[in-house]
C-alpha positions in Angstrom: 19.7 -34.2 -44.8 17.0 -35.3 -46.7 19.5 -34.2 -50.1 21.9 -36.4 -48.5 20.1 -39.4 -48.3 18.8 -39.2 -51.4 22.1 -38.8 -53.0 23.1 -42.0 -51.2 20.5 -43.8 -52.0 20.0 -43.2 -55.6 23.4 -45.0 -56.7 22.6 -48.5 -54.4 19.5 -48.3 -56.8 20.5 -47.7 -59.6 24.4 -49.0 -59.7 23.8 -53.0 -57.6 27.6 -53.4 -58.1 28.4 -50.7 -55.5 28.7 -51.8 -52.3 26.5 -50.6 -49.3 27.8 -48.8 -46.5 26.4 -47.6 -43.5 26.1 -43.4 -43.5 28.2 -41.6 -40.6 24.9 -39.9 -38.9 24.6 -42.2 -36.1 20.8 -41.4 -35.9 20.0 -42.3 -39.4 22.5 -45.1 -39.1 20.2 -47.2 -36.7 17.3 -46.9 -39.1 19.7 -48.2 -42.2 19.9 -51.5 -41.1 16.4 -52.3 -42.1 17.1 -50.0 -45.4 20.1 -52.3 -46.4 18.1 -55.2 -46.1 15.4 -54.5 -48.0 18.1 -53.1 -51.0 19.7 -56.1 -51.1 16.8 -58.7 -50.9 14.8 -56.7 -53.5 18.4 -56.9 -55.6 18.9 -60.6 -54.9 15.6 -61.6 -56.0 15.6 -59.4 -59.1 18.9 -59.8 -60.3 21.6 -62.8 -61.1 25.4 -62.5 -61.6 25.0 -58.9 -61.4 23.3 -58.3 -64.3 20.1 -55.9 -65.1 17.7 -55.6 -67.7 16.5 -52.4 -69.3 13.0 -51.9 -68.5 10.8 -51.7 -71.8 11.0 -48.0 -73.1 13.9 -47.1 -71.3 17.3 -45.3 -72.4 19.6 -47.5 -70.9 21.9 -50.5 -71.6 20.3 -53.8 -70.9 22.5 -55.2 -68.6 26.5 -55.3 -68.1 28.2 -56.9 -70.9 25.3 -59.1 -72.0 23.2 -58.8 -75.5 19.4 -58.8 -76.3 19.7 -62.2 -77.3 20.4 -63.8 -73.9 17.8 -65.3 -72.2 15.1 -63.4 -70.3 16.1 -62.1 -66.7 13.3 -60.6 -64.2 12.8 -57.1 -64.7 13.6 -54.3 -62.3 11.4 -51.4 -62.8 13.6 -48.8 -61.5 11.6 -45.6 -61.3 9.3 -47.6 -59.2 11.5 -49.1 -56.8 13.5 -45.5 -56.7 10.1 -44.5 -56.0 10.0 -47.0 -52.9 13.7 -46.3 -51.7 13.0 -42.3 -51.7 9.5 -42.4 -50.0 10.7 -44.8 -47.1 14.2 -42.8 -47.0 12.1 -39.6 -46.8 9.6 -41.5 -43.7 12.8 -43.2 -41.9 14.6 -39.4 -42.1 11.6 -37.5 -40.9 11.7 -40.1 -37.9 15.5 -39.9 -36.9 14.6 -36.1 -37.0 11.8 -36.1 -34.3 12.6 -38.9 -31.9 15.6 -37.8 -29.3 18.1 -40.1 -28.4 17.2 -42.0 -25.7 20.1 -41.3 -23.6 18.9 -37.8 -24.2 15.6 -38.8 -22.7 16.9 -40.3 -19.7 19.0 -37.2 -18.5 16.8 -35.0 -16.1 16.4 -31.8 -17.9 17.4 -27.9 -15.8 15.0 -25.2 -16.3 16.8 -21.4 -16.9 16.1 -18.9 -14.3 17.0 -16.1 -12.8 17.7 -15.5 -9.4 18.1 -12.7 -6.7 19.8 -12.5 -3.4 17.1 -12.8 -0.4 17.9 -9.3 2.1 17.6 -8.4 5.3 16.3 -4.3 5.3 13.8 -2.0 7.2 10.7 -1.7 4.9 7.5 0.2 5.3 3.9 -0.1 4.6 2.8 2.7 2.4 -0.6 4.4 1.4 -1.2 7.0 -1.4 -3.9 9.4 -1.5 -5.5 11.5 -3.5 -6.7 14.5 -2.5 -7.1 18.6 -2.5 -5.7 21.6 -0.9 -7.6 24.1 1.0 -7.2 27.5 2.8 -5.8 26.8 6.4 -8.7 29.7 7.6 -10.8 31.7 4.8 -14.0 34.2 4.8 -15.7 36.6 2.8 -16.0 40.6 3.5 -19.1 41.6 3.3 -20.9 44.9 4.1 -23.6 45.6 6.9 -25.8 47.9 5.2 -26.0 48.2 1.2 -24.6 51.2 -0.3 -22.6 52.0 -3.5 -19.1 50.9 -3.9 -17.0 54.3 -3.9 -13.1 52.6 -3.8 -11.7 49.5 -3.8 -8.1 49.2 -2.1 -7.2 45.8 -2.6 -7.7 43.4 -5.6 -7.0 40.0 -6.6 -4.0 38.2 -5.0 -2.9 41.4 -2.6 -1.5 40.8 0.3 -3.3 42.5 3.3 -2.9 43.1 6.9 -4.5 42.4 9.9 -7.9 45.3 10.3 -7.0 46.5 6.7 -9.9 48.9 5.1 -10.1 47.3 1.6 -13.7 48.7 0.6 -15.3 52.2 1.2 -18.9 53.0 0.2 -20.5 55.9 -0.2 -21.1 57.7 2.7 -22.7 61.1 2.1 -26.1 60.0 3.9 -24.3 58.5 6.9 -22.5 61.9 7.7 -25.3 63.7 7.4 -27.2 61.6 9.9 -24.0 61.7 12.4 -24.4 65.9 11.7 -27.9 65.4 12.9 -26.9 63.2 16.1 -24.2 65.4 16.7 -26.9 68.5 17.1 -29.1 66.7 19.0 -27.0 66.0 21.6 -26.1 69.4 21.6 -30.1 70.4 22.4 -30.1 67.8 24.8 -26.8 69.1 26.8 -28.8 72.7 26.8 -32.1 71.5 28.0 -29.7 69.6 30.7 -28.3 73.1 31.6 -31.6 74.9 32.0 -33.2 72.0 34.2 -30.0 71.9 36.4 -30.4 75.8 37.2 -33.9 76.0 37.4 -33.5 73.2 39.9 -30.7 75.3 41.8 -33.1 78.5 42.1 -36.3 76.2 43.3 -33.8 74.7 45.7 -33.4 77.9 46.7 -36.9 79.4 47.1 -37.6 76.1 48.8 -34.7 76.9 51.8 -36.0 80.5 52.1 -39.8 79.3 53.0 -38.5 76.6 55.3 -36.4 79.3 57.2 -39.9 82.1 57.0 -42.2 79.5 58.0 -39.9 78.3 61.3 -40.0 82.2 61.9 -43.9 82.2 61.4 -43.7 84.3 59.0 -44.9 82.2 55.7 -47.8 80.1 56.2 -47.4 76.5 55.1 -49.5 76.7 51.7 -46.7 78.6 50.9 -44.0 76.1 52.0 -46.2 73.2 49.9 -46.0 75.3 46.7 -42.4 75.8 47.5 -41.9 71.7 47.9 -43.6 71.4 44.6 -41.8 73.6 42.5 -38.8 71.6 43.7 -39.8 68.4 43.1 -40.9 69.8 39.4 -37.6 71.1 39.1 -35.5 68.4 39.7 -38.0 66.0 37.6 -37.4 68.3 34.4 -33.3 67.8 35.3 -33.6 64.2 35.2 -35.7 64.0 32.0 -33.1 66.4 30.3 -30.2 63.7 31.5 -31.9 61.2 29.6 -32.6 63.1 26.7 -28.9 63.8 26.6 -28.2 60.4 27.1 -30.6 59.4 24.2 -28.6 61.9 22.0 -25.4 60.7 22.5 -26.6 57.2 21.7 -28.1 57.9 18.5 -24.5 60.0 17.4 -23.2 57.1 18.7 -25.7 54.7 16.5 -25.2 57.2 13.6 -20.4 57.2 13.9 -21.1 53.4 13.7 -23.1 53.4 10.6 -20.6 55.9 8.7 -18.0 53.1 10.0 -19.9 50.9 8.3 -18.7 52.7 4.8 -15.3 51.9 5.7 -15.5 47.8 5.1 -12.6 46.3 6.5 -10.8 43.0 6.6 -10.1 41.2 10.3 -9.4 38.6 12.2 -7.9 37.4 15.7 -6.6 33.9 15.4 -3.4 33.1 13.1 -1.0 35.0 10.3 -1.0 38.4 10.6 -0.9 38.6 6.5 -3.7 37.0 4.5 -4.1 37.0 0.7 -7.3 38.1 -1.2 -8.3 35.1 -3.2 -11.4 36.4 -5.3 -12.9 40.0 -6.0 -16.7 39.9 -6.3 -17.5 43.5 -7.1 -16.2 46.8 -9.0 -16.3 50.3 -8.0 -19.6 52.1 -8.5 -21.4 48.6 -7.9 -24.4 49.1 -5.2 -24.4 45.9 -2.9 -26.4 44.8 -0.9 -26.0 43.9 3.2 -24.2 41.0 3.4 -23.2 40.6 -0.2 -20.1 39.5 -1.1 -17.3 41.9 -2.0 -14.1 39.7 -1.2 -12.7 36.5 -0.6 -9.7 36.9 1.8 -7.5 33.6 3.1 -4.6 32.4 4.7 -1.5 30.2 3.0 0.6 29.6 5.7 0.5 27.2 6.6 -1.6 25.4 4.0 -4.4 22.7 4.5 -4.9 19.0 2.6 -7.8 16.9 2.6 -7.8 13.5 1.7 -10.1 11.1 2.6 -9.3 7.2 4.3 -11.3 4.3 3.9 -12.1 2.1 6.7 -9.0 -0.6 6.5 -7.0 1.9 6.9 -8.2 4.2 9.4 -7.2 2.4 12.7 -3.4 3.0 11.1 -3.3 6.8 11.3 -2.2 8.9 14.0 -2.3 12.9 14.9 1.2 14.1 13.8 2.3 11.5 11.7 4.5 12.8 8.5 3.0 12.6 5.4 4.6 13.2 1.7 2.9 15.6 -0.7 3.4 15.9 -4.4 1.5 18.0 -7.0 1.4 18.4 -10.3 2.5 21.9 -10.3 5.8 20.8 -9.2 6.1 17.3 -10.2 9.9 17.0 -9.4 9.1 18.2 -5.6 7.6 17.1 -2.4 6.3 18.4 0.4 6.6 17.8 4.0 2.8 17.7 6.0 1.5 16.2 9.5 -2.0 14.7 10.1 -3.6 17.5 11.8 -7.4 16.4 12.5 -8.9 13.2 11.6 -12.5 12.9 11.7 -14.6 10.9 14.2 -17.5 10.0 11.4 -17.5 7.9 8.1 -19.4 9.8 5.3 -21.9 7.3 4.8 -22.3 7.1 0.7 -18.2 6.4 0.6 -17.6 5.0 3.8 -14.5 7.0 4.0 -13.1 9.4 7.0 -12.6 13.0 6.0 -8.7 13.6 7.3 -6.8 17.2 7.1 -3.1 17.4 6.7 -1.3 20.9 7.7 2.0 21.7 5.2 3.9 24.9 5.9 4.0 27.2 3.1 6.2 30.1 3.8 6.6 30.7 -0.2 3.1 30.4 -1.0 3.8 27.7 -3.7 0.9 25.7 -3.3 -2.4 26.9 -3.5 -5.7 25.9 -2.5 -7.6 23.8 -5.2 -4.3 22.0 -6.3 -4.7 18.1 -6.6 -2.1 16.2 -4.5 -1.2 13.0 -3.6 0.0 12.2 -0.2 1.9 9.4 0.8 1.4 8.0 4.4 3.3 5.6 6.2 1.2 3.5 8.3 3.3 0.9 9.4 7.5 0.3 9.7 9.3 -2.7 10.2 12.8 -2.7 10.8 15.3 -6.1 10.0 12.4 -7.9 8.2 13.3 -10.3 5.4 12.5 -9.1 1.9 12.1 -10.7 -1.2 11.1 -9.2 -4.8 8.0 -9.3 -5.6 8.2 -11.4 -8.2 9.9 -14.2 -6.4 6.3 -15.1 -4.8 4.4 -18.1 -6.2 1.4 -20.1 -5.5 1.5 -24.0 -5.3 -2.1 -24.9 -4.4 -3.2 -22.8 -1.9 0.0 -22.2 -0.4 2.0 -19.4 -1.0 5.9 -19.8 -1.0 9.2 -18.6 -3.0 11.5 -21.1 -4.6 15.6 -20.5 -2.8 18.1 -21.8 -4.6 20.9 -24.2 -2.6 24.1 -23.3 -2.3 25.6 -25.4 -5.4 23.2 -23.2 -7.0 22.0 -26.0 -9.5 18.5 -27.2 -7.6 15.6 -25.2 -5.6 13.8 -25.7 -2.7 10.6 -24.9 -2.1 9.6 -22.9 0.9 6.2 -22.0 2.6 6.1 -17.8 3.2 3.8 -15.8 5.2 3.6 -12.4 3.0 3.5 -9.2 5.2 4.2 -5.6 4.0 4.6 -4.9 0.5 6.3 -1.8 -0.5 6.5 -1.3 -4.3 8.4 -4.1 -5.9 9.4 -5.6 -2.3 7.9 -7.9 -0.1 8.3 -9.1 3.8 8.1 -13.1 4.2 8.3 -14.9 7.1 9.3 -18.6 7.2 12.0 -21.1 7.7 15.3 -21.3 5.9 15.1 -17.9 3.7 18.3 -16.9 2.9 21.1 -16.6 -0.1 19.2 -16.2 -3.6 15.5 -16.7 -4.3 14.0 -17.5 -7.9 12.3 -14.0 -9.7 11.6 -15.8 -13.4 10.8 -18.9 -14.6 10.0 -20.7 -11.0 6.3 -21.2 -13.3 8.5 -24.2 -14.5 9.3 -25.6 -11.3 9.2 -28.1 -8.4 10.7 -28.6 -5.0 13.9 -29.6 -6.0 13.8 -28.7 -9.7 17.1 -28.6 -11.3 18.1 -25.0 -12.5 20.8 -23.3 -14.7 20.7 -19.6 -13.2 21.2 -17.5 -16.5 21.9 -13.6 -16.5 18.5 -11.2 -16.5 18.9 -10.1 -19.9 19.2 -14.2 -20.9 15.7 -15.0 -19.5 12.4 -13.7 -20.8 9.7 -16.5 -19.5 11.6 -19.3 -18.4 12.9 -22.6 -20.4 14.2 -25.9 -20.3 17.6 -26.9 -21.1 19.3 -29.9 -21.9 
């Protein structure tokens, strides 16, 4: 433009005999007029008949048909007044440039948006946890007496039974000492025998003196001595029954401690096939009572523990399903149930410890993964749901921005936001329906005219003519 202009203006300069005309631009044609006048007063006043003088110095002819001789004219300095003509060509283009047409200015502008339908669908409040996994039920074998570890049966991740014998210790003492019991009860049944007939014969002697003595034939110091010997007898039988007894309780005492050698792994309550989880010891290791040798649990079903603050607490129930993924099988989930949720909040954290139970027939998942499990606390079903990014704030009001039906102006309507679920949202209010405003309602109004555009078409929002 500005090569234009100067191209036009160069010859009304230079060349007075051509006529002025009026560009075509209509912009820069209502800032001529004042141009044109100025041209052709500065001409007028400088020039007569048409004719020009050479300015001192300069290269070219003196005037149009007229000699040197001829009487002195003005003088037009034309580098000067091109000077002039260029500088205020150069100001009056720059302004036809910024200032709009004023019709432009009076026509309300549209803002580009984009826009998606307002639906009517079932959503549900969602929670995510993170957490562990642990054993469903898990101990530790350990011994009742110290010995040396002669044989292990079992090691790391075996799968054992229900009263399984999975460590033996060395048990040469403890059958000796079971040798011992067992002949001491056999001196104890003997002494038994020889008080039980020495009772018999004093019996005896005793109903012989009785029978003399009713006859008048034994006196009665012999019927005391009789009585005596008796009572002796059956005294000495009754001490050799408790000897005997005390015998068989310490063969008992001594089978139990040789038991004791053969260490084995039970339980009463759930699967009747655990898995060892940790080996403490070797073979030829001498333990200690009570130290331990395995770690044995149980992986069906499996246990989760996640932990729940307080705003969410009043939300959970016993039995409600819960979603489980891991990063050992990313692509996967697992179905769990809230099992136990506990009555306390740990006080540092101010969260509820709450256990989730997950069958685990495969024996995928192990205790000590990381999981996260999804819980859904609340479901609402026919609620009205927007995008998320359809929500704006005017003030302190909180509202979405639905388009009318001629889809060329918005409305702007008050929301009450409910559940949000990922990128949806519930709203309550009045008149939601048909599309709702997800971009650019940052440049809007209640009844802000629009120009929906296609998603790809709209990055932030603008205005268009």
């Amino acid at each position: 433009m500005i090569f234009t202009a100067a191209v036009i203006m160069i010859p009304v300069c230079v060349e007075t005999i051509q006529p002025i005309r009026i560009p075509d631009d209509r912009k820069l044609a209502r800032y001529w007029v004042p141009v044109r006048f100025f041209l052709e007063r500065k001409l007028r006043g400088s020039t007569v008949s048409g004719e020009s003088t050479l300015v001192e110095g300069s290269r070219h002819p003196v005037g149009f048909g007229h000699s040197p001789e001829s009487p002195a004219k003005p003088t037009i300095h034309v580098g000067r007044l091109l000077q002039k003509v260029l500088f205020l060509g150069f100001v009056l283009i720059g302004s036809a440039g910024c200032v709009d047409d004023p019709e432009s200015e009076l026509r309300p502008r549209s803002v580009a948006v984009q826009a998606d339908p307002i639906s009517i669908a079932d959503i549900s409040l969602k929670r995510t946890f993170s957490g562990s996994l642990e054993a469903a039920a898990e101990f530790v074998v350990s011994p009742k007496m110290g010995g040396r570890v002669k044989s292990m049966h079992v090691d790391l991740g075996d799968r054992i039974t229900r009263g399984q014998v999975v460590v033996e210790l060395d048990d040469a003492e403890f059958r000796q000492q079971a040798a011992q019991a067992r002949a001491e009860v056999a001196v104890a049944e003997a002494t038994v025998a020889e008080a039980h007939s020495a009772l018999t014969i004093a019996n005896r002697e005793l109903d012989r003196v009785e029978a003399l003595r009713k006859r008048g034939i034994a006196s009665d110091t012999r019927l005391d001595a009789s009585r005596a010997t008796q009572q002796a007898a059956t005294a000495r039988r009754l001490v050799a029954d408790a000897q005997l007894q005390r015998a068989k309780a310490a063969l008992r005492g001594a089978l139990v401690r040789l038991g004791y050698t053969r260490i084995a792994a039970d339980w009463e309550h759930g699967d009747a096939y655990r898995v060892v989880a940790e080996r403490f010891v070797d073979e030829g290791e001498t333990v200690a009572p009570n130290a331990a040798l395995l770690s044995i649990v149980e992986l069906d079903p499996i246990l989760g523990v996640i932990y729940v603050p307080e705003r969410d607490y009043a939300r959970l129930e016993i039995g409600a399903p819960v979603s489980l993924t891991t990063d050992a099988f990313p692509r996967q989930r697992f179905e769990a149930r809230i099992q136990r949720i506990a009555p306390v909040f740990r006080p540092g954290s101010r969260q509820a410890r709450v256990e989730l139970r997950s069958d685990n027939p495969d024996q995928r998942l192990k205790p000590g993964l990381f999981i996260r499990a999804t819980l859904t606390l609340e479901r609402v079903e026919s609620a009205t749901v927007v995008p998320q990014t359809a929500l704006a704030a005017r003030g302190d009001q909180t509202g979405v921005f639905v388009v009318n039906e001629s889809q060329d102006r918005v409305a702007w309507r008050r929301v009450k936001v409910g559940i949000r679920d990922g990128d949806r949202v519930q709203v309550s209010g009045e008149h939601l329906n048909g599309l709702v405003v997800t971009l650019g309602q940052h440049l809007l109004d209640d009844g802000s005219l629009i120009s929906l555009q296609p998603t790809e078409a709209v990055s932030g929002g603008g205005m268009t003519k």
